[in-house]
N, CA, C and O atoms as a MOPAC input file, in Angstrom:
PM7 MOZYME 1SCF
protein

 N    164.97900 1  -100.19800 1     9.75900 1
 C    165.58900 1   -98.88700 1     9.85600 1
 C    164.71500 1   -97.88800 1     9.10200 1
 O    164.55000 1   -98.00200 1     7.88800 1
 N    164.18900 1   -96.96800 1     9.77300 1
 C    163.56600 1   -95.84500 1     9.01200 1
 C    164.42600 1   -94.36100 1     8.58900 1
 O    165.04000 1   -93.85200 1     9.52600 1
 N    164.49100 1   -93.74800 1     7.42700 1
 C    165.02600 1   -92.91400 1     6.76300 1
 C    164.29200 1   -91.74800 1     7.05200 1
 O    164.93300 1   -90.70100 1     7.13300 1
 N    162.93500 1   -91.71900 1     7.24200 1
 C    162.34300 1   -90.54500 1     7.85700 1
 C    162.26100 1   -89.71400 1     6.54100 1
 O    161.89500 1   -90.29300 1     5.51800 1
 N    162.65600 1   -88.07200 1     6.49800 1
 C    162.43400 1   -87.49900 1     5.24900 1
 C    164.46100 1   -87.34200 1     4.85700 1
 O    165.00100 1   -86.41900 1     4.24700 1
 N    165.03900 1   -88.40000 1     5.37800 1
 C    166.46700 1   -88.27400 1     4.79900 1
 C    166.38100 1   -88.01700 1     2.88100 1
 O    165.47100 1   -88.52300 1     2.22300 1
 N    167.31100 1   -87.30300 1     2.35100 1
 C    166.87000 1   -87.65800 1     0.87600 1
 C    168.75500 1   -87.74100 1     0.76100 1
 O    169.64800 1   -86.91900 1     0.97200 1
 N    168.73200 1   -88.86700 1     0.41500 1
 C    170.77200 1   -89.25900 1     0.20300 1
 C    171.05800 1   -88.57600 1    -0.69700 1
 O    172.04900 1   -87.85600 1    -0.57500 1
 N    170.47300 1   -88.56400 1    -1.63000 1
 C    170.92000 1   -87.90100 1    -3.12700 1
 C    169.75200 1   -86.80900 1    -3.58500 1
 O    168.54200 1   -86.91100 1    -3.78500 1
 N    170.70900 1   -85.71000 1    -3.65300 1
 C    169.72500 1   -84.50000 1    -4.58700 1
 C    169.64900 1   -84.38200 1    -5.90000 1
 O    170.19000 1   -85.34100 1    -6.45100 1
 N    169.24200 1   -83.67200 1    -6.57100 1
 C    168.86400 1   -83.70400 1    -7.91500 1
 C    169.69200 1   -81.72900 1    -8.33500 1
 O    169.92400 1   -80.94100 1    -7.41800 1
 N    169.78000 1   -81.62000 1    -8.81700 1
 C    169.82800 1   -80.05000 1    -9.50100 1
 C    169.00000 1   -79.99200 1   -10.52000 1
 O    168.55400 1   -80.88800 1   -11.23700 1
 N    168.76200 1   -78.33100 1   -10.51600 1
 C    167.78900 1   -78.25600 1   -11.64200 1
 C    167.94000 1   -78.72200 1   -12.70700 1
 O    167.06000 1   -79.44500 1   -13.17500 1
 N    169.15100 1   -78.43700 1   -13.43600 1
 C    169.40700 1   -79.17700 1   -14.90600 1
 C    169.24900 1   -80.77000 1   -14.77100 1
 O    169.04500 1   -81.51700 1   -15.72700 1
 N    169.32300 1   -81.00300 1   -13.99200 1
 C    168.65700 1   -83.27300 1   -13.86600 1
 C    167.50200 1   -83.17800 1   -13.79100 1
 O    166.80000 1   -83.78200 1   -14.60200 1
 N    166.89600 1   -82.32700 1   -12.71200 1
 C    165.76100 1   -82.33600 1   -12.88900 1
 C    165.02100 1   -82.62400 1   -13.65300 1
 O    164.38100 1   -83.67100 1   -13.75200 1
 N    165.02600 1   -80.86600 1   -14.89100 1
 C    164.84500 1   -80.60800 1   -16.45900 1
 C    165.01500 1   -82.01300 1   -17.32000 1
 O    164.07700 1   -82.76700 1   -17.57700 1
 N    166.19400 1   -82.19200 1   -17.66000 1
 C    166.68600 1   -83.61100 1   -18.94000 1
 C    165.77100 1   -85.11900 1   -18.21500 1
 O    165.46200 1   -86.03000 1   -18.98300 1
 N    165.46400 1   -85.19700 1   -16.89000 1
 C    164.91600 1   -86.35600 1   -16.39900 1
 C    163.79700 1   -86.54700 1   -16.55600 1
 O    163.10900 1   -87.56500 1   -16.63000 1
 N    163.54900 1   -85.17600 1   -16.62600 1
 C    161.78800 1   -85.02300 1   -17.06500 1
 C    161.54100 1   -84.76200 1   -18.29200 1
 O    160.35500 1   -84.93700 1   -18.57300 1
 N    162.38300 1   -84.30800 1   -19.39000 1
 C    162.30600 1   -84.26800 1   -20.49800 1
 C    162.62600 1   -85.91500 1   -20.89200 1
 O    161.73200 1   -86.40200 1   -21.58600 1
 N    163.59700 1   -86.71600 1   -20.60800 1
 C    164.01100 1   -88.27800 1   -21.15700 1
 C    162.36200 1   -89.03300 1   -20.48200 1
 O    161.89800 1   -89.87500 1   -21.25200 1
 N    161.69300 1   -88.83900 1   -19.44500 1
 C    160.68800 1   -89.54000 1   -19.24800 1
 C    159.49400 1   -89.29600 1   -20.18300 1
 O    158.78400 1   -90.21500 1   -20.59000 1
 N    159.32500 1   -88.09500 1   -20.47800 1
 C    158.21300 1   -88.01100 1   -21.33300 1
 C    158.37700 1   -88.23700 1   -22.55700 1
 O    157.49900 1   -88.84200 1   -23.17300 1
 N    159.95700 1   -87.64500 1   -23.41700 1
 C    159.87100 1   -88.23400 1   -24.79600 1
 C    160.14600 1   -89.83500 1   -25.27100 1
 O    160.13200 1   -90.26900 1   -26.42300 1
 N    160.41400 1   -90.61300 1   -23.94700 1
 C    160.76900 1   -92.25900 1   -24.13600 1
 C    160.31900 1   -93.21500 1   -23.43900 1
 O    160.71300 1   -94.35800 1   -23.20700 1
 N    158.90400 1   -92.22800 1   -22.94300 1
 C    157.90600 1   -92.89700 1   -22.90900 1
 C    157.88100 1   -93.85000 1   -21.32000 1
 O    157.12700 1   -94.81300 1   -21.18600 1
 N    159.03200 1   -93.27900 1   -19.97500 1
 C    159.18200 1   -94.31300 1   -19.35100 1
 C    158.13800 1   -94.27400 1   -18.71900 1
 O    157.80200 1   -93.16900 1   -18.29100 1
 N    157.01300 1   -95.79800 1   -18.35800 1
 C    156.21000 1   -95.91300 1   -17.51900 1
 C    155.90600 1   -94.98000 1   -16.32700 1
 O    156.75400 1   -94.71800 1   -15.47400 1
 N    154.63100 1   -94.48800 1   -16.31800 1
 C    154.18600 1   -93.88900 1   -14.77000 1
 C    154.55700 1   -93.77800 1   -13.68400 1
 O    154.79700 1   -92.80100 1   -12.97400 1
 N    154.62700 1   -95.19200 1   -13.49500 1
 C    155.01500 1   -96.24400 1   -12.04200 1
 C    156.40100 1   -96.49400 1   -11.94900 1
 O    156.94700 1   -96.87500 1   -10.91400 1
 N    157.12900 1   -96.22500 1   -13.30700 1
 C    158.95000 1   -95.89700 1   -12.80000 1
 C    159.24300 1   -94.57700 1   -12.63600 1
 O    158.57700 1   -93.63400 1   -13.06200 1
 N    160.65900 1   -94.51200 1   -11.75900 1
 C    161.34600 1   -93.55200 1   -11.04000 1
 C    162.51800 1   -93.74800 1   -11.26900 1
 O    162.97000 1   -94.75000 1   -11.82400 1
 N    163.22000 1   -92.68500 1   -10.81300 1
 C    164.87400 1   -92.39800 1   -10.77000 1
 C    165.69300 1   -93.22100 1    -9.96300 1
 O    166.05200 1   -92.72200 1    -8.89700 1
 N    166.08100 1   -94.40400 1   -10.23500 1
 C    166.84000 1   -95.44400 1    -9.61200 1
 C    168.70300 1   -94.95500 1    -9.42800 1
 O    169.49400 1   -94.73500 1   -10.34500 1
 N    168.87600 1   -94.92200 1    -8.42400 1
 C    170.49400 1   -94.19800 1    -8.30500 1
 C    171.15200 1   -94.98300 1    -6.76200 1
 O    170.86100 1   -94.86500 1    -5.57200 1
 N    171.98800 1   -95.66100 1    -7.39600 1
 C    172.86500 1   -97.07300 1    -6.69700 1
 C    174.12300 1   -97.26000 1    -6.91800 1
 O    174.82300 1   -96.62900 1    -7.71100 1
 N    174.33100 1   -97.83500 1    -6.45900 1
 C    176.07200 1   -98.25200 1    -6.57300 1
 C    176.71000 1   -99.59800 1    -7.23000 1
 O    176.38400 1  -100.58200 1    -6.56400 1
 N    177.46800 1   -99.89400 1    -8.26800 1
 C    177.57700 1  -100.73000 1    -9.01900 1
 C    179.34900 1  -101.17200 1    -8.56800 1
 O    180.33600 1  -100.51100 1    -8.24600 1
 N    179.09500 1  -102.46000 1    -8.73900 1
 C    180.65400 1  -103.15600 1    -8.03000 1
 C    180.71300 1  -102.88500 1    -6.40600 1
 O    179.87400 1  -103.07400 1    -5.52500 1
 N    181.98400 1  -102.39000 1    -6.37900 1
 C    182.63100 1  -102.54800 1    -4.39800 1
 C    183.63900 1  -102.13300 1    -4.28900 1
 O    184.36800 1  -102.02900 1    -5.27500 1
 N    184.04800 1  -101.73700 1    -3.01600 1
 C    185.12900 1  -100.88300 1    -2.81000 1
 C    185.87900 1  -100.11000 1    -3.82500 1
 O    185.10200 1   -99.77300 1    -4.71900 1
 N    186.81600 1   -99.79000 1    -3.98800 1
 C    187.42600 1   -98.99500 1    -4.68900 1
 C    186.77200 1   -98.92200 1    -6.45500 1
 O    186.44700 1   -97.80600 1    -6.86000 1
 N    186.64600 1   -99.90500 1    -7.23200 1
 C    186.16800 1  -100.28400 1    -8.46200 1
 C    184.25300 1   -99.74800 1    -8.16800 1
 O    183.34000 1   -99.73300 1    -8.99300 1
 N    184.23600 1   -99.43400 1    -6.92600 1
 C    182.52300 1   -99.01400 1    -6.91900 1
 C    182.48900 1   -97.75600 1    -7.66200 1
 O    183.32000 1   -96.84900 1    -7.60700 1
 N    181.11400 1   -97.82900 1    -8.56900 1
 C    180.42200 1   -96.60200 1    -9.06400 1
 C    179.08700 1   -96.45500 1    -9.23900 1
 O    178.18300 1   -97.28600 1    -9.32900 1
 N    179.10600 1   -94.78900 1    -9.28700 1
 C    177.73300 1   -94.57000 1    -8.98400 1
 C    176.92600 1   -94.80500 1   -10.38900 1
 O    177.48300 1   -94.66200 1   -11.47800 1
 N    175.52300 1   -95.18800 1   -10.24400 1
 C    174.55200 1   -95.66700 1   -11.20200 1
 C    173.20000 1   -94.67900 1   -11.33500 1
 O    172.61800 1   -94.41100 1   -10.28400 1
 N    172.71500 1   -94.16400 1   -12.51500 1
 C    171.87500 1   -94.05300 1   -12.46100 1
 C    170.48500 1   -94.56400 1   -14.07500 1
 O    170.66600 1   -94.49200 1   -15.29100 1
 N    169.25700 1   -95.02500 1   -13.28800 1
 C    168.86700 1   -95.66800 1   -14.36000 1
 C    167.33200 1   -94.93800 1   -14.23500 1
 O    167.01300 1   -93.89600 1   -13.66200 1
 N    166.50200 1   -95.92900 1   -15.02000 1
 C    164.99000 1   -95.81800 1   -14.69200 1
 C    164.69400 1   -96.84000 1   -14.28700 1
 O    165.43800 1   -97.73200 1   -14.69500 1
 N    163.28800 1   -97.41300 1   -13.11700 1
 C    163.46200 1   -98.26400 1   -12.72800 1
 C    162.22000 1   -98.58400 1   -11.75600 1
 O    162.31400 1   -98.04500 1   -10.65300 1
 N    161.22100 1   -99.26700 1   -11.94300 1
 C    160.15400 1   -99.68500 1   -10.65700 1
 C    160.71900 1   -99.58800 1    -8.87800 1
 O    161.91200 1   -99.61300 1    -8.57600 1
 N    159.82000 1   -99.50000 1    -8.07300 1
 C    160.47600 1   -98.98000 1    -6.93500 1
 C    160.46000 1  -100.87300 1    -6.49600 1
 O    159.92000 1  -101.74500 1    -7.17800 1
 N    161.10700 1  -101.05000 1    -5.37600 1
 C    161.43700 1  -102.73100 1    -5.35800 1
 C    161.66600 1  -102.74800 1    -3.77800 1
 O    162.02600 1  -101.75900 1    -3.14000 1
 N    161.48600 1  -103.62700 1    -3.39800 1
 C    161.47700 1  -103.94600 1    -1.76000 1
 C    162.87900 1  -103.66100 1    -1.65700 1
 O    163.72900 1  -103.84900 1    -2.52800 1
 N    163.09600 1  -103.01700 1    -0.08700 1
 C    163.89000 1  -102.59900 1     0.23200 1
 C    164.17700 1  -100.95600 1    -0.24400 1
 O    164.52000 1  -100.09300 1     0.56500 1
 N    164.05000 1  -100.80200 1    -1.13400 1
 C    163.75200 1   -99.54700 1    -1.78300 1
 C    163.66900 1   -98.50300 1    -0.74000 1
 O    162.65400 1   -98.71900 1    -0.07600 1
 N    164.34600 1   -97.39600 1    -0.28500 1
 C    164.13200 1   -95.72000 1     0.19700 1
 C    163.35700 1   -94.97200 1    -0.91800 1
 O    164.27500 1   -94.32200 1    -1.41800 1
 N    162.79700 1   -94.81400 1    -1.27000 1
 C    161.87100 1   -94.12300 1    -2.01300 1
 C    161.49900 1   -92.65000 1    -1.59400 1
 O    161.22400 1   -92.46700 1    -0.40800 1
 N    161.46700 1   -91.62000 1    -2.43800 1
 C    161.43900 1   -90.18100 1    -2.05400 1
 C    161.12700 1   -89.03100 1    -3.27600 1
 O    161.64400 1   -88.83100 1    -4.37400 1
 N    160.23100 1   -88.50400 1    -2.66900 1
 C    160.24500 1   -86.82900 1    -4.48500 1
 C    160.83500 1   -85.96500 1    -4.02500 1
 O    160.82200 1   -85.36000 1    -2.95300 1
 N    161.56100 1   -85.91700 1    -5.22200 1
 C    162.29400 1   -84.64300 1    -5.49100 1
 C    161.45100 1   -84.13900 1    -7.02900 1
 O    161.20900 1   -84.68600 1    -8.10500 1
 N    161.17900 1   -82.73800 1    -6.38700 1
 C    160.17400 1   -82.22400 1    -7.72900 1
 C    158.95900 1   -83.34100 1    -9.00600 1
 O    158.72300 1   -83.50000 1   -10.20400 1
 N    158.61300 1   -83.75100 1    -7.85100 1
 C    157.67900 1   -84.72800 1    -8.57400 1
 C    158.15700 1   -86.38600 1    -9.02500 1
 O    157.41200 1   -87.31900 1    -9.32400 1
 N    160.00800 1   -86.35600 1    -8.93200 1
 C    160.46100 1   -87.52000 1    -9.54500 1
 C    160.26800 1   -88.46000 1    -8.25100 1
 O    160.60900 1   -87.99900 1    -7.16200 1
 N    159.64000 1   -89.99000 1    -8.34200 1
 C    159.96100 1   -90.57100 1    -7.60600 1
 C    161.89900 1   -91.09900 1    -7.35500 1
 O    162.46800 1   -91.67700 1    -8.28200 1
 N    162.24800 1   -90.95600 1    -6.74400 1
 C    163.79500 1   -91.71200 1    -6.86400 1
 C    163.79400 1   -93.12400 1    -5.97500 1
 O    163.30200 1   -93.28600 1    -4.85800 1
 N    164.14200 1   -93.60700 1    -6.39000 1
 C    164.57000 1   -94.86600 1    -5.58600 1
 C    166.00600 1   -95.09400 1    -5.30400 1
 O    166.88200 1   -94.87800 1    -6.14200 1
 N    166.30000 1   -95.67000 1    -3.74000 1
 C    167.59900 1   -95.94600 1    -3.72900 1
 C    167.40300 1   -97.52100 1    -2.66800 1
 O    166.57100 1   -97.88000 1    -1.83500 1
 N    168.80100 1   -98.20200 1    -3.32200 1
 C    168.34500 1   -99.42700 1    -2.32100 1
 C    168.92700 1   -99.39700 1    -1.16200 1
 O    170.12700 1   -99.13100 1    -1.07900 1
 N    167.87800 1   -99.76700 1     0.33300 1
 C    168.83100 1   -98.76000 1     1.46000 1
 C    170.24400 1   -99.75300 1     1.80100 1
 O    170.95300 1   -99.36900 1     2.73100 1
 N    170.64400 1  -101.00500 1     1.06200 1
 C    172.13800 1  -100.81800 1     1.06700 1
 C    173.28700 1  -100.28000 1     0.92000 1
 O    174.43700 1  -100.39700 1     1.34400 1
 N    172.15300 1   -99.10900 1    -0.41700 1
 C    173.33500 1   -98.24100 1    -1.02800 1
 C    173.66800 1   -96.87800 1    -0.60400 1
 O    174.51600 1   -96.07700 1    -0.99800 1
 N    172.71600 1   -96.83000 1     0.35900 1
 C    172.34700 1   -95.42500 1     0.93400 1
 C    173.23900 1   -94.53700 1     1.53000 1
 O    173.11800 1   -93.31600 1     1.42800 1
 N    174.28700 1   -95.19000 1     2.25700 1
 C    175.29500 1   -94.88500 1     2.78800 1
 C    176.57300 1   -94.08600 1     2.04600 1
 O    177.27900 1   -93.14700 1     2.41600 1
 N    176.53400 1   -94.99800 1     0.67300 1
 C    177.70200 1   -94.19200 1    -0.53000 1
 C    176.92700 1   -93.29500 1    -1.30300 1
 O    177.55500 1   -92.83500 1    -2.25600 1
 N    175.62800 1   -92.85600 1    -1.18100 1
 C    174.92500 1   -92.43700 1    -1.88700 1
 C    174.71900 1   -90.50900 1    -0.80900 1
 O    174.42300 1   -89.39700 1    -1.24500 1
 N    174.95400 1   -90.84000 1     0.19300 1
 C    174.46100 1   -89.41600 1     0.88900 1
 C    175.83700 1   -88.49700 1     0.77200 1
 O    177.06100 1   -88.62600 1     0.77100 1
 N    174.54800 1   -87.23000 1     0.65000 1
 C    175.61400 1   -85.72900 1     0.24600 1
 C    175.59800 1   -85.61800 1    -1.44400 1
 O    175.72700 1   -84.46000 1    -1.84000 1
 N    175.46600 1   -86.58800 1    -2.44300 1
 C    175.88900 1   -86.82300 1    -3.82500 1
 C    175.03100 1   -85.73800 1    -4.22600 1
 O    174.36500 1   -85.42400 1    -3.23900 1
 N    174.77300 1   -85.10400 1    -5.10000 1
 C    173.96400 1   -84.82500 1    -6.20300 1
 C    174.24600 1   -84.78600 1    -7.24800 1
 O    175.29200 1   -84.27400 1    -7.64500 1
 N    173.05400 1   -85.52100 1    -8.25100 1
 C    173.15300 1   -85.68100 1    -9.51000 1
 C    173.12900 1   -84.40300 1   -10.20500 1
 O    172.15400 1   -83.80500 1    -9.75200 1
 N    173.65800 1   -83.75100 1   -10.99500 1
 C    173.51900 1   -82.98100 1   -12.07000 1
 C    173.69200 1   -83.45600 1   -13.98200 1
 O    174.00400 1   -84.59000 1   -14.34600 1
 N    173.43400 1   -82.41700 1   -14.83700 1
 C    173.58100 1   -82.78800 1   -15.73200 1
 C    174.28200 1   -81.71400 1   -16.64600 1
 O    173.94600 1   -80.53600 1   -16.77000 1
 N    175.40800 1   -82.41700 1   -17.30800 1
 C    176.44800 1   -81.32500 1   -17.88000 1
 C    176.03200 1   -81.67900 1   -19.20800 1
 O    175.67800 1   -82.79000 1   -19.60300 1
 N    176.12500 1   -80.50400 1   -19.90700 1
 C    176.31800 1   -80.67800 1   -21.40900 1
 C    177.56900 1   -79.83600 1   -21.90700 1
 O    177.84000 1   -78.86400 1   -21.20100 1
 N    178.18000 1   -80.00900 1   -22.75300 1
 C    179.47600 1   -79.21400 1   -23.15200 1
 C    180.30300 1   -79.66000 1   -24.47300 1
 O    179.86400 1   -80.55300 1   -25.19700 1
 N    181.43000 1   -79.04400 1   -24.72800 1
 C    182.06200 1   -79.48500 1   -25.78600 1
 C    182.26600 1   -81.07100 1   -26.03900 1
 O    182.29200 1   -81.66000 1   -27.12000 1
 N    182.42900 1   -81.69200 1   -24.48300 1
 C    183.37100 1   -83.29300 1   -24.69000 1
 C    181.82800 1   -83.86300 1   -24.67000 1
 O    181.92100 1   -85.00000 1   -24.20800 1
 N    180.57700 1   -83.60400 1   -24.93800 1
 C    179.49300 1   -84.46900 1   -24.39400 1
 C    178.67600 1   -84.03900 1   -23.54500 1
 O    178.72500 1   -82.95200 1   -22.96900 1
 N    177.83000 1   -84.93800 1   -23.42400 1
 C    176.74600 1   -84.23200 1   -22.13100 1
 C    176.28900 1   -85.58700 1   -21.64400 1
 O    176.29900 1   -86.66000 1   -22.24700 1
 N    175.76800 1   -85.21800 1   -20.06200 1
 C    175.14500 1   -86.77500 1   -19.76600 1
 C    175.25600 1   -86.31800 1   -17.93400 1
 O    176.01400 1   -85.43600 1   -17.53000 1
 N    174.29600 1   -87.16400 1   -16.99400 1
 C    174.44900 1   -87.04200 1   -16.07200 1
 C    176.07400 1   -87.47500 1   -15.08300 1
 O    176.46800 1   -88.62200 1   -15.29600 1
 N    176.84300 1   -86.72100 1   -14.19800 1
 C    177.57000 1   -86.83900 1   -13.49400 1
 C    176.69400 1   -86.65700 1   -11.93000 1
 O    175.66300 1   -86.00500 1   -11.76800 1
 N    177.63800 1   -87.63400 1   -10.62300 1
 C    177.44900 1   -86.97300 1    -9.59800 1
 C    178.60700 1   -86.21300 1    -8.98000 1
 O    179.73400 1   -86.59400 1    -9.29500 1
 N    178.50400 1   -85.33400 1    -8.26000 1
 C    179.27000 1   -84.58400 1    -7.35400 1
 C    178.56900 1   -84.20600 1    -6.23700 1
 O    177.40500 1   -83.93600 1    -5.94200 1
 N    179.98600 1   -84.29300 1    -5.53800 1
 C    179.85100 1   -84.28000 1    -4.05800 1
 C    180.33700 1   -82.71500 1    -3.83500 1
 O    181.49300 1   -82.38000 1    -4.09600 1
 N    179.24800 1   -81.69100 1    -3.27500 1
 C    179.32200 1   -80.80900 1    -2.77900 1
 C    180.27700 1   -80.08000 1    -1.61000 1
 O    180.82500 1   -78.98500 1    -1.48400 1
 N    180.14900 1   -81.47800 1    -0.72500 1
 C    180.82600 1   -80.87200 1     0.76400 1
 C    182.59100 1   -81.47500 1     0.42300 1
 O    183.37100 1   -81.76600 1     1.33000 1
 N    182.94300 1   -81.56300 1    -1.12200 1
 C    184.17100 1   -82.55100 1    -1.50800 1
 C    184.65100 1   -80.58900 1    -2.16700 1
 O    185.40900 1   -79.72100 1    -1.73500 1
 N    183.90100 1   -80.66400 1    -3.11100 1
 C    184.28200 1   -79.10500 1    -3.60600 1
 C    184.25900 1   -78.01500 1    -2.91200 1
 O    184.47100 1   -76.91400 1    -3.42000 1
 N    184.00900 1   -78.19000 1    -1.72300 1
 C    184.36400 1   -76.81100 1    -1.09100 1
 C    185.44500 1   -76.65200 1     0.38600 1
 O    185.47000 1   -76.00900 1     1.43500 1
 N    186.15900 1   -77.55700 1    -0.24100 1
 C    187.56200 1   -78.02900 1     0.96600 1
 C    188.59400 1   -77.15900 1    -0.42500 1
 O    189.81700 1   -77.06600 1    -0.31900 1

């Protein structure tokens, strides 16, 4: 199955920013990228995001220079998402949201 220039998951600027700031001050390898997957199944499923070598099977894609990787099993719960990154009173840290969910 080819993905063509599909990209499942976007990035916002503020992920962008902190992804590229966490890679350079912690040093993650060259050759890793933005790994973003799905952890567990059905209902108990959630979304993941890590650092991570790209790996067979792998959709692979840049967004602003980041390689991302997704595994194309996961690809399916993964399209429309974008990652952003909140900082605020309760904490800060990456969330995803679904765009075409917030504007119903």
């Amino acid at each position: 199955m080819m993905f063509g220039d599909i990209q499942p998951v976007t990035l916002s600027v503020r992920a962008i920013e902190e992804i590229k700031k966490i890679m350079r001050t912690k040093n993650i390898p060259e050759d890793y990228g933005l790994r973003v997957g799905v952890k567990g199944g059905g209902c108990g499923a959630s979304l993941i995001i890590g650092f991570d070598k790209q790996r067979s099977g792998d959709h692979t894609y840049q967004i602003n220079e980041i390689s991302v990787h997704v595994d194309k099993k996961h690809t399916m719960y993964l399209i429309g998402k974008e990652v952003d990154f909140y900082e605020g009173e309760n904490g800060r840290g990456f969330v995803f949201i679904d765009p075409k969910a917030n504007a119903s």
